[in-house]
Backbone as a ProteinNet text record, in pm:
[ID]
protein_1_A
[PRIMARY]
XXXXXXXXXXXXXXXXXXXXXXXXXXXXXXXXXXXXXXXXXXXXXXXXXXXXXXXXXXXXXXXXXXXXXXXXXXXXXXXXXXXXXXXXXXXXXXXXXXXXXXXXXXXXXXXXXXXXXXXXXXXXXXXXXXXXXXXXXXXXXXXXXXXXXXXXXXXXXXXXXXXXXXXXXXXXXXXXXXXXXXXXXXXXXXXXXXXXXXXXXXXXXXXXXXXXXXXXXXXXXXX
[TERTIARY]
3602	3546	3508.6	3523.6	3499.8	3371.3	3304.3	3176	3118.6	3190.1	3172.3	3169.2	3252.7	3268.3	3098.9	3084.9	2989.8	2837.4	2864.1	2733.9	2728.2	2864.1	2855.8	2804.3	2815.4	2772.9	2628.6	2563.8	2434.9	2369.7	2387.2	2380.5	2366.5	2477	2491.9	2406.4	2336.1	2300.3	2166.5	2122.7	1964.2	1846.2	1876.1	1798.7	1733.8	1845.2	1874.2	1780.3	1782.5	1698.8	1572.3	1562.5	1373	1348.6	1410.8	1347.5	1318.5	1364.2	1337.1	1290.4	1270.6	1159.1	1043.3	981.8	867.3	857.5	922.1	926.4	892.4	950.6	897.5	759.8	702.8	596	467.2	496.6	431.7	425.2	500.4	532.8	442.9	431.1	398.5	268.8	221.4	75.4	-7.4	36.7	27.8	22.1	131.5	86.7	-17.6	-59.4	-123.6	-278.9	-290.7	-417.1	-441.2	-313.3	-376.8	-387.1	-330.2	-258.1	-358.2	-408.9	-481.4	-607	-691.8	-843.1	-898.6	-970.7	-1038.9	-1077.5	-1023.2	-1105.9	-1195.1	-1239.5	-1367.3	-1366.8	-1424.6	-1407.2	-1561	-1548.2	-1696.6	-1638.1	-1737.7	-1686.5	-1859.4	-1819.5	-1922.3	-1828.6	-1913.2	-1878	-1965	-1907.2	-1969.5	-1910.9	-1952.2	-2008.3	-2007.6	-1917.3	-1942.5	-2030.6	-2080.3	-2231.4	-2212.7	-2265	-2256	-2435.1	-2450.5	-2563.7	-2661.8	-2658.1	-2730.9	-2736.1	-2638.4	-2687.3	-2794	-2777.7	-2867.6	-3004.5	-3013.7	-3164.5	-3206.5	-3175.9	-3209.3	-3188.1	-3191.7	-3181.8	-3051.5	-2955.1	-2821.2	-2764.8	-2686	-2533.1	-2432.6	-2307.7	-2214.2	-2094.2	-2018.7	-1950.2	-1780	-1747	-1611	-1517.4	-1572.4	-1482.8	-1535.2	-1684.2	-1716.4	-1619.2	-1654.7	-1583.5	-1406.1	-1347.6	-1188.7	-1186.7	-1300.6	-1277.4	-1306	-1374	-1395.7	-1293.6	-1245.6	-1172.5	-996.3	-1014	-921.1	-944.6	-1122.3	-1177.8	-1140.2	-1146.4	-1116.3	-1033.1	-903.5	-783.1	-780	-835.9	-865.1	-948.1	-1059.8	-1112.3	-1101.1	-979.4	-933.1	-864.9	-754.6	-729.5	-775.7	-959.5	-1038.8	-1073.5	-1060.9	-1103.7	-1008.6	-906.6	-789.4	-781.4	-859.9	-891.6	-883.2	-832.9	-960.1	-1063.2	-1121.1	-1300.6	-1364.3	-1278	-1357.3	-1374.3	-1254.2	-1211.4	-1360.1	-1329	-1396.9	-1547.5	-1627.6	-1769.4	-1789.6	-1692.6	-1727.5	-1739.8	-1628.6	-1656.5	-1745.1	-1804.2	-1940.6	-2081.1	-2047	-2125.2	-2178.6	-2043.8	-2048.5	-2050.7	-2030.7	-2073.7	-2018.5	-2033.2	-1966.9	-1810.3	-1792.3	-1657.2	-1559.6	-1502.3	-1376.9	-1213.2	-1196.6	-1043.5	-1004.5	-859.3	-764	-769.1	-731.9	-742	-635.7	-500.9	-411.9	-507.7	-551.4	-610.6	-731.7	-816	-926.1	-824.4	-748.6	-711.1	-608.8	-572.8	-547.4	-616.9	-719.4	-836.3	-957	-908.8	-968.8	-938	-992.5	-938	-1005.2	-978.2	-959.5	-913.8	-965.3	-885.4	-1009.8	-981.4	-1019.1	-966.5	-1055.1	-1044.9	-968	-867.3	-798.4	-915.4	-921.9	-1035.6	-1125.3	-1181.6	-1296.6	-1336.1	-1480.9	-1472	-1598.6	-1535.8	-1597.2	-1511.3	-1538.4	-1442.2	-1485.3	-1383.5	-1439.6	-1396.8	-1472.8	-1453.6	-1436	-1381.9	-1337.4	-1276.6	-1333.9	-1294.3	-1257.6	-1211	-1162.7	-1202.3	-1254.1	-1291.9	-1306.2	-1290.3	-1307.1	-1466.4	-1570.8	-1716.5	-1755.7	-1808.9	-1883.4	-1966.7	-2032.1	-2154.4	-2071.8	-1955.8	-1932.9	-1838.2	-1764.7	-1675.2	-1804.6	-1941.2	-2008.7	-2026.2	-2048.3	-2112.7	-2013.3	-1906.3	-1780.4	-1786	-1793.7	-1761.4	-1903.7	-2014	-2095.7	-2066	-2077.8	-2027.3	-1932.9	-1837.4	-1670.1	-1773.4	-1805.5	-1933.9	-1991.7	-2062.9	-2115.9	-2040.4	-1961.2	-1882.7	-1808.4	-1771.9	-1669	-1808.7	-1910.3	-2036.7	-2004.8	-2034.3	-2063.7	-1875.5	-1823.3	-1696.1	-1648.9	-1728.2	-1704.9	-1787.2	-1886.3	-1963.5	-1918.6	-1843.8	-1803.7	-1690.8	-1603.7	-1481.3	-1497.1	-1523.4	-1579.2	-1703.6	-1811.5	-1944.2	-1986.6	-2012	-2058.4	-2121.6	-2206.7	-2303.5	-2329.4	-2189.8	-2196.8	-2154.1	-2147.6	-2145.8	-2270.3	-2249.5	-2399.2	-2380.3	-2436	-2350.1	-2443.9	-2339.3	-2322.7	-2401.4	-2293.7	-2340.4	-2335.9	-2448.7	-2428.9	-2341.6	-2260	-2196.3	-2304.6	-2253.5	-2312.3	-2245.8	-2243.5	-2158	-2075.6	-1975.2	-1927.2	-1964.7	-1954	-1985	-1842.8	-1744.7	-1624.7	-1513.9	-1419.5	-1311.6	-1217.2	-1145.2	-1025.9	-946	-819.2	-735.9	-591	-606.2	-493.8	-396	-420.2	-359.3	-248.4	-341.9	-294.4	-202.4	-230.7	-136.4	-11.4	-24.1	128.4	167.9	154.2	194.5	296.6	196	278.4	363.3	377.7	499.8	655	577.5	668.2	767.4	697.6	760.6	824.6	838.9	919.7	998.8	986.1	1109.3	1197.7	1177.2	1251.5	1307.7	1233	1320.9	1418.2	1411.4	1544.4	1624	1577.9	1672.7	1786.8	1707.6	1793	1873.1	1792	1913	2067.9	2015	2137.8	2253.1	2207.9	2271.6	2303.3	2323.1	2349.8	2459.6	2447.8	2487.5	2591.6	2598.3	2735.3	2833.4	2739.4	2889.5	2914.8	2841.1	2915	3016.9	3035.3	3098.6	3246.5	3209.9	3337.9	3424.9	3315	3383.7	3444	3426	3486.8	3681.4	3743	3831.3	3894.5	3821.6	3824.3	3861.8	3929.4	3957.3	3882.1	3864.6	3653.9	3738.7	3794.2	3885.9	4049.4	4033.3	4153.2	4222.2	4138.8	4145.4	4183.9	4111.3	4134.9	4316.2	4325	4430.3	4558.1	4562.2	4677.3	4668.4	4550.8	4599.1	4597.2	4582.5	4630.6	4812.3	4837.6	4965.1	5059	5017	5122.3	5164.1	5106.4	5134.1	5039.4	5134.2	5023	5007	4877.2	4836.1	4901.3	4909.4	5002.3	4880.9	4794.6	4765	4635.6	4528.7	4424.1	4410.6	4396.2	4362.4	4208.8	4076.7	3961.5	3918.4	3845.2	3762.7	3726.4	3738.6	3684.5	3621.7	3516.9	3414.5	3471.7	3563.5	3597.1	3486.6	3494.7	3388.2	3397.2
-178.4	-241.6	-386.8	-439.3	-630.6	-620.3	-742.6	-759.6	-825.4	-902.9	-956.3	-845.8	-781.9	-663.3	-588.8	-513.9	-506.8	-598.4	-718.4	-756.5	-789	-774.3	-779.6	-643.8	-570.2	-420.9	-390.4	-462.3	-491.1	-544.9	-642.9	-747.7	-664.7	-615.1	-527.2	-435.4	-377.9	-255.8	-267.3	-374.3	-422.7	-374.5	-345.9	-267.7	-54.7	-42.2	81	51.9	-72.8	-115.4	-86.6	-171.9	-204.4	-79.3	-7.1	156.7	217.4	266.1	322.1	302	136.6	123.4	106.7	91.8	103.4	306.6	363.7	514.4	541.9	459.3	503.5	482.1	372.8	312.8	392.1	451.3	485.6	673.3	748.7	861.7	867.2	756.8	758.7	722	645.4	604.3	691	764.6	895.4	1022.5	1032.3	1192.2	1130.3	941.8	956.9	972.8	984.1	955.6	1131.8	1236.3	1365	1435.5	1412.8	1511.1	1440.4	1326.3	1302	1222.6	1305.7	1271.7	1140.7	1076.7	913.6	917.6	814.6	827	670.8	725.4	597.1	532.3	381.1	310.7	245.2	247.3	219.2	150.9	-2	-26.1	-47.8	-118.7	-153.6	-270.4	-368.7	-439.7	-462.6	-485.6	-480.4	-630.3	-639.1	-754.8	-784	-830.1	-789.5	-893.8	-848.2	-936.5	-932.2	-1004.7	-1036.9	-1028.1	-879	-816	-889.8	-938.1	-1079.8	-1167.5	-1194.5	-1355.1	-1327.1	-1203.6	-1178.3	-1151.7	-1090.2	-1076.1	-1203.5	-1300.6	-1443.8	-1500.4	-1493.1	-1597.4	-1687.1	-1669.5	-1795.9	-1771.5	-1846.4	-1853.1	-1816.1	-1755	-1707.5	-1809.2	-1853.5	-1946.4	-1928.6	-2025	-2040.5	-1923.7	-1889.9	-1806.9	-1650.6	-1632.2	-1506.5	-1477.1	-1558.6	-1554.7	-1487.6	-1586.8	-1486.6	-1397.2	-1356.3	-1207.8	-1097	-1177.7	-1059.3	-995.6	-1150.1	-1136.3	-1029.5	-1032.4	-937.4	-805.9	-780.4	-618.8	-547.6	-667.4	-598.5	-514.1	-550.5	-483.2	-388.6	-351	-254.1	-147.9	-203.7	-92.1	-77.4	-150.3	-94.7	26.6	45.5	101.6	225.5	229	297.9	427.4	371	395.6	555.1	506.5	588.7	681.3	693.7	837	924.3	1045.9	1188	1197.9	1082.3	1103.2	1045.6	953.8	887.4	1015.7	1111.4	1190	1283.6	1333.5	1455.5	1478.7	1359.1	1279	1273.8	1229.7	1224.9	1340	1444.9	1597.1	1668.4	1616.7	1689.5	1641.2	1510	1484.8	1485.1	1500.2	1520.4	1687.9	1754.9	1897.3	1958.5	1948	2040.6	1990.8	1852.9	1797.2	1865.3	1974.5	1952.5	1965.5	1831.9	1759.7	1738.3	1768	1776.9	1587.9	1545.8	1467.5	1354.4	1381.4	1363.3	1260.5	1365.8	1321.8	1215.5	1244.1	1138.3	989.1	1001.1	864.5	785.9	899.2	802.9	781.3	837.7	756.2	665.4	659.1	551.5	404.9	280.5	153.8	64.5	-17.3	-101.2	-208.7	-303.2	-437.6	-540.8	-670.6	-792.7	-955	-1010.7	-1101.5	-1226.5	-1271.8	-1431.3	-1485.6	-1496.8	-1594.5	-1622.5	-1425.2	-1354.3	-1264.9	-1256.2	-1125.1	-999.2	-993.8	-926.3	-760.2	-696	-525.6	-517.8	-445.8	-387	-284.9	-162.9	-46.2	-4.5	127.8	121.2	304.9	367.5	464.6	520.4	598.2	654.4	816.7	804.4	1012.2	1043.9	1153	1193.1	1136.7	1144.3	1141	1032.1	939.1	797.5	819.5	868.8	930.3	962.6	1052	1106.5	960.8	888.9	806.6	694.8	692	572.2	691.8	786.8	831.3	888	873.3	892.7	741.2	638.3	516.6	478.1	536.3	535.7	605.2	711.5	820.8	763.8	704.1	642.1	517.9	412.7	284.3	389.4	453.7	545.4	566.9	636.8	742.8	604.7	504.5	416.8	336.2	285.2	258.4	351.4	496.8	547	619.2	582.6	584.3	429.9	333.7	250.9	259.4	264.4	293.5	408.6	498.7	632.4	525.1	496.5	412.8	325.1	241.8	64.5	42.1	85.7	101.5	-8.6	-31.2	-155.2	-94.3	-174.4	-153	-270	-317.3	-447	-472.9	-359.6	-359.6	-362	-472.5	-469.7	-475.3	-371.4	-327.6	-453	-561.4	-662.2	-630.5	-541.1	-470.5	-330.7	-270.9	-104	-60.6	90.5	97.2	166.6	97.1	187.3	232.3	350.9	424.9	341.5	336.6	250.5	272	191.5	283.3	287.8	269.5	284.9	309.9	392.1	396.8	279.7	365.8	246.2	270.4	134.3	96.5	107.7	68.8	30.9	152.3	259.2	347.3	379.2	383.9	388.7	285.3	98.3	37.1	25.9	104.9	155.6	240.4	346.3	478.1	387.3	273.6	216.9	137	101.7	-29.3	74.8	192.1	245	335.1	393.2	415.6	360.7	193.6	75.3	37	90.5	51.9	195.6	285.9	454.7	402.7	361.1	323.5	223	142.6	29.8	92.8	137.1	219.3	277.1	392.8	445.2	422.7	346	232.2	210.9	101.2	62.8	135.6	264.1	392.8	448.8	496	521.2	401.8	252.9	176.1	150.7	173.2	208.1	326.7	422	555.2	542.5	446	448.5	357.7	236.1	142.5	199.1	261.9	344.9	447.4	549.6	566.8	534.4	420.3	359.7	252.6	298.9	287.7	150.4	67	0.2	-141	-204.7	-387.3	-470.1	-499.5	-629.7	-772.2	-811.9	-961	-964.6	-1087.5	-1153.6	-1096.7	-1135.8	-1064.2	-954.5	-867.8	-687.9	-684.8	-729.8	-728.9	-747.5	-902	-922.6	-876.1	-791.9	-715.3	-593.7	-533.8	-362	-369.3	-510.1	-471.1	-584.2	-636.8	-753.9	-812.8	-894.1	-988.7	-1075.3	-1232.6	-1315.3	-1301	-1304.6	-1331.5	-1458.4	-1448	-1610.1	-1671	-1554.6	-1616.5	-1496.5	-1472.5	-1435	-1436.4	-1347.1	-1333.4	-1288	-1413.7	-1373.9	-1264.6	-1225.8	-1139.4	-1177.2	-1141.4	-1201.4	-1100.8	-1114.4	-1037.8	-1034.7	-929.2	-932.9	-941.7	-1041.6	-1037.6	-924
920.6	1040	1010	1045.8	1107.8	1103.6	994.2	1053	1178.8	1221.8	1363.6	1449.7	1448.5	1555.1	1528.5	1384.9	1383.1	1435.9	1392	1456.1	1611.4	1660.9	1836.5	1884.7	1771.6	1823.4	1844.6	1743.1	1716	1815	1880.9	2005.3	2113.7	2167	2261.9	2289.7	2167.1	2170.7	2126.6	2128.1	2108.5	2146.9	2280.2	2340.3	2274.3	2194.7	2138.2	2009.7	1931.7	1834.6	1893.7	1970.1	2025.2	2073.8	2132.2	2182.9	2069.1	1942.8	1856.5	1776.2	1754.7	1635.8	1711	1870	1904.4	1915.3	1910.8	1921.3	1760	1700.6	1529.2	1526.1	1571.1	1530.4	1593.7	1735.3	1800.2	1754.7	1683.6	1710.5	1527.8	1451.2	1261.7	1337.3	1392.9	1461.6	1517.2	1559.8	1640.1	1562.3	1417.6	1311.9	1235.6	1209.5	1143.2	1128.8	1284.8	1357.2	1364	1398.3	1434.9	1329.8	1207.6	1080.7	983.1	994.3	835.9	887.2	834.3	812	809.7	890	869.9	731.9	609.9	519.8	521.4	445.5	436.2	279.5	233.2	129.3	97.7	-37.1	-132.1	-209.7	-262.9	-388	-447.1	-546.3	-636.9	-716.8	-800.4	-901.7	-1007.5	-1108	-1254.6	-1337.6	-1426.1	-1526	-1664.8	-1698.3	-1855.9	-1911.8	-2014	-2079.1	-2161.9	-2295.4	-2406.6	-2414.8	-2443.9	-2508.4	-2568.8	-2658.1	-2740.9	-2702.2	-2602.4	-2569.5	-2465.1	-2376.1	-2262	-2289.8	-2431.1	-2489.2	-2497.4	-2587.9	-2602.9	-2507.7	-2377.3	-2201.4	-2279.6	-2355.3	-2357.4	-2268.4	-2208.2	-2133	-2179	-2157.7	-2247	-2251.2	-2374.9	-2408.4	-2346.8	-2330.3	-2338.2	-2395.6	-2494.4	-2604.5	-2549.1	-2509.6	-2468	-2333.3	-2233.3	-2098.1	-2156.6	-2253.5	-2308.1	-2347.5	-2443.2	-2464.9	-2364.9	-2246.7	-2105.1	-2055.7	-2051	-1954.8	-2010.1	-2141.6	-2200.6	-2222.7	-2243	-2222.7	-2111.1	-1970.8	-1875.5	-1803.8	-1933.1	-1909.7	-1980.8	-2079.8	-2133.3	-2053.1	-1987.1	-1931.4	-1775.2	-1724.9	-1618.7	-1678.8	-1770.9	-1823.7	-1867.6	-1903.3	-1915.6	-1810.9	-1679.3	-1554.5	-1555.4	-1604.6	-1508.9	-1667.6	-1721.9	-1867.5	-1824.5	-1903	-1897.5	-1917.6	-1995.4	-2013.1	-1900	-1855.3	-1787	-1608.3	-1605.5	-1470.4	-1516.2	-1680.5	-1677.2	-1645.1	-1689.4	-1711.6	-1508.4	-1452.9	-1317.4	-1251.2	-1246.4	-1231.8	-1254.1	-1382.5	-1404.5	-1338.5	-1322.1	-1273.8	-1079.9	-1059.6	-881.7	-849.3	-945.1	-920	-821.8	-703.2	-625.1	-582.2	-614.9	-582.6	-680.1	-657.9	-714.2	-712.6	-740.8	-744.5	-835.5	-860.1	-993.3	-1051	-1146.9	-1209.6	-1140.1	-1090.4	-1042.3	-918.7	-820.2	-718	-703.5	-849.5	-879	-876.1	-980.8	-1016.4	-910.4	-839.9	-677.1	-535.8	-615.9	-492.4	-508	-668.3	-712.2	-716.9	-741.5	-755	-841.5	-925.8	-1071.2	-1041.2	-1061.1	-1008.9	-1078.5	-1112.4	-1182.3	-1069.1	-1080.6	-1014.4	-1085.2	-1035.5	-1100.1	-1173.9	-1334.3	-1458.7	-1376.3	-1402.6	-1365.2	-1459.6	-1497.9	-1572.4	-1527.9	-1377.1	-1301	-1275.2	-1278	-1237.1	-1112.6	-1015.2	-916.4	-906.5	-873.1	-863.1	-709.9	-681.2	-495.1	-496.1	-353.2	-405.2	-235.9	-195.3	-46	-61.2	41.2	119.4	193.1	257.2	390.8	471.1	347.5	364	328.6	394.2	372.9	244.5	257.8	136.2	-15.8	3.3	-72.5	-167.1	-94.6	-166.9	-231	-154	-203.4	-410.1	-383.6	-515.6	-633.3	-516.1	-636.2	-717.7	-643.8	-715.7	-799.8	-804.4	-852.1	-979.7	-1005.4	-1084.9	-1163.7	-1128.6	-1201	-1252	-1246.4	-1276.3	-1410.7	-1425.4	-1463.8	-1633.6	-1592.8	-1643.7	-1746	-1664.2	-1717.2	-1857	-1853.8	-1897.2	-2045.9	-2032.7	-2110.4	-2241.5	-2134.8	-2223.5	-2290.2	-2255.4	-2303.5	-2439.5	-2415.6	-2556.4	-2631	-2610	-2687.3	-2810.3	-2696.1	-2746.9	-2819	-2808.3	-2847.3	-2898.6	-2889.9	-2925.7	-2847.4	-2740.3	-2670.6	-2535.1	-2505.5	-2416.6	-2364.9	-2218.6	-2208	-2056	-1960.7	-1858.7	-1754.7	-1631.8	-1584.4	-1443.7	-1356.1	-1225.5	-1175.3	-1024.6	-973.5	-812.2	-774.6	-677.1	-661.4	-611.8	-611.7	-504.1	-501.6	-392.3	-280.3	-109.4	3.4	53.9	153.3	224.4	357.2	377.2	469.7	622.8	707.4	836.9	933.1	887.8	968.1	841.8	932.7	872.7	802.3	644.6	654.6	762.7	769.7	870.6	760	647.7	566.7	547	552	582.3	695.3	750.4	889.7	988	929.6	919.4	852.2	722.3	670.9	765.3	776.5	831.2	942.3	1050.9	1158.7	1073.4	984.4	950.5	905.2	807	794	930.7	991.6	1138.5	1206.9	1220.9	1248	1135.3	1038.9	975.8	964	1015.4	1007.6	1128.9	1246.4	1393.5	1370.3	1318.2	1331.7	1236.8	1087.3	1005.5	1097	1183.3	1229.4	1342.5	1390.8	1565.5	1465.5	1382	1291.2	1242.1	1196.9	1169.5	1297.5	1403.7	1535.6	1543.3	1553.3	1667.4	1520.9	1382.6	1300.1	1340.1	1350.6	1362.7	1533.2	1636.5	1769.4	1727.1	1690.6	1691	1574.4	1470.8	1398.6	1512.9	1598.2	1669	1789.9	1827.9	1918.9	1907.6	1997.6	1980.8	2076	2122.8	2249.9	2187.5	2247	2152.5	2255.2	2173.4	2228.6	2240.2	2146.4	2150.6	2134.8	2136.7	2120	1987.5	1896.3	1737	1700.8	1767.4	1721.3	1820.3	1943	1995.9	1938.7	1858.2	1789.7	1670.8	1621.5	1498.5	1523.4	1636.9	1645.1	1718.4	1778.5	1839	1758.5	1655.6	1569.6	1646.6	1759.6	1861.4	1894.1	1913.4	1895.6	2099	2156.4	2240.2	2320.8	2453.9	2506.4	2620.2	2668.2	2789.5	2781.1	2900.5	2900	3049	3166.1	3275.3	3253.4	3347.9	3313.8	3408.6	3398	3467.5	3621.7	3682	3846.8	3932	3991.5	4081.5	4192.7	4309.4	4418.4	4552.7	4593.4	4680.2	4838.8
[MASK]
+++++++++++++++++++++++++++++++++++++++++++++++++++++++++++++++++++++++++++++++++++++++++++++++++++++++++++++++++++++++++++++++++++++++++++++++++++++++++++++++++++++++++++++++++++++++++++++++++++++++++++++++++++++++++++++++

């Protein structure tokens, strides 16, 4: 098939696009609102300190700020442990979720030459995601000192319970639904146009009958 032909097909049939990717968008907007639970988001942030200098009121140097900022990757790293899952389980007591599930509803992240962590966590329960991310703060504290022997984290802000839902979810769910609808317009308005057998130009004409074209009678509206 001709890509021209193809993209006249496309053109034509535009309308077949825009119906189905607003039908995607609207139909993924719609399971994701009835089928999955509002969850809700907590964070907290933390601090790394240089222990000694904070006893003696110093400022921390040039050289402290680099080595933060390289712990931090380490104990993002930290976050997403088994000590760090198991220490939280025990400690939230009646929550329990497989390890799998902790470490994807959790979040780890460092700010651009920052040596700040932020911690972030999603649940069905406002309450419950503020004390999961508490717990993980926690947990992450005391596995740091198991590991490293350091005692150098200093929570920034505590987490509170949110009062509205996330959205970010739920704005995927719609992007991906608009992209399943045009996916599939495209796929439709390919196997019509394969099966179509009809000559659109001048072009397809003199190459289905090995004749060059002489003349063209246009189209006329009988009044």
């Amino acid at each position: 098939m001709e890509l021209q032909r193809l993209v006249n097909g496309f053109i034509r049939k535009a309308w077949l696009i825009a119906v189905l990717m607003v039908l995607g968008g609207v139909v993924s907007f719609y399971l994701s609102y009835s089928n999955k639970p509002s969850m809700y988001s907590s964070e907290m942030s933390m601090y790394i300190v240089n222990p000694d200098k904070k006893l003696l009121g110093e400022a921390p140097a040039n050289a402290d700020l680099q080595v933060n900022r390289q712990l931090l990757n380490d104990y993002i790293q930290i976050v997403y442990s088994r000590k760090v899952y198991e220490y939280a389980i025990r400690e939230m007591g009646g929550i329990n979720i497989s390890e799998s599930t902790f470490n994807s509803i959790i979040g780890a992240d460092v700010g651009k030459e920052s040596s700040i962590i932020r911690l972030s966590a999603e649940w069905t329960d406002p309450d419950t995601a503020a004390t999961i991310v508490e717990v993980t703060g926690r947990a992450l504290r005391n596995a740091v000192k198991d590991i490293i022997n350091m005692d150098n984290l200093e929570v920034i802000d505590e987490p509170t319970p949110s009062n509205s839902p996330t959205t970010a979810s739920k704005s995927k769910s719609l992007i991906v639904g608009v992209l399943a609808g045009l996916i599939l317009a495209l796929g439709i308005i390919y196997i019509l146009e394969l099966l179509d057998n009809k000559l659109r130009s001048v072009n397809e004409i003199e190459k289905a009958l090995g004749l060059s074209v002489v003349g063209i009678i246009p189209e006329t509206k009988l009044r």
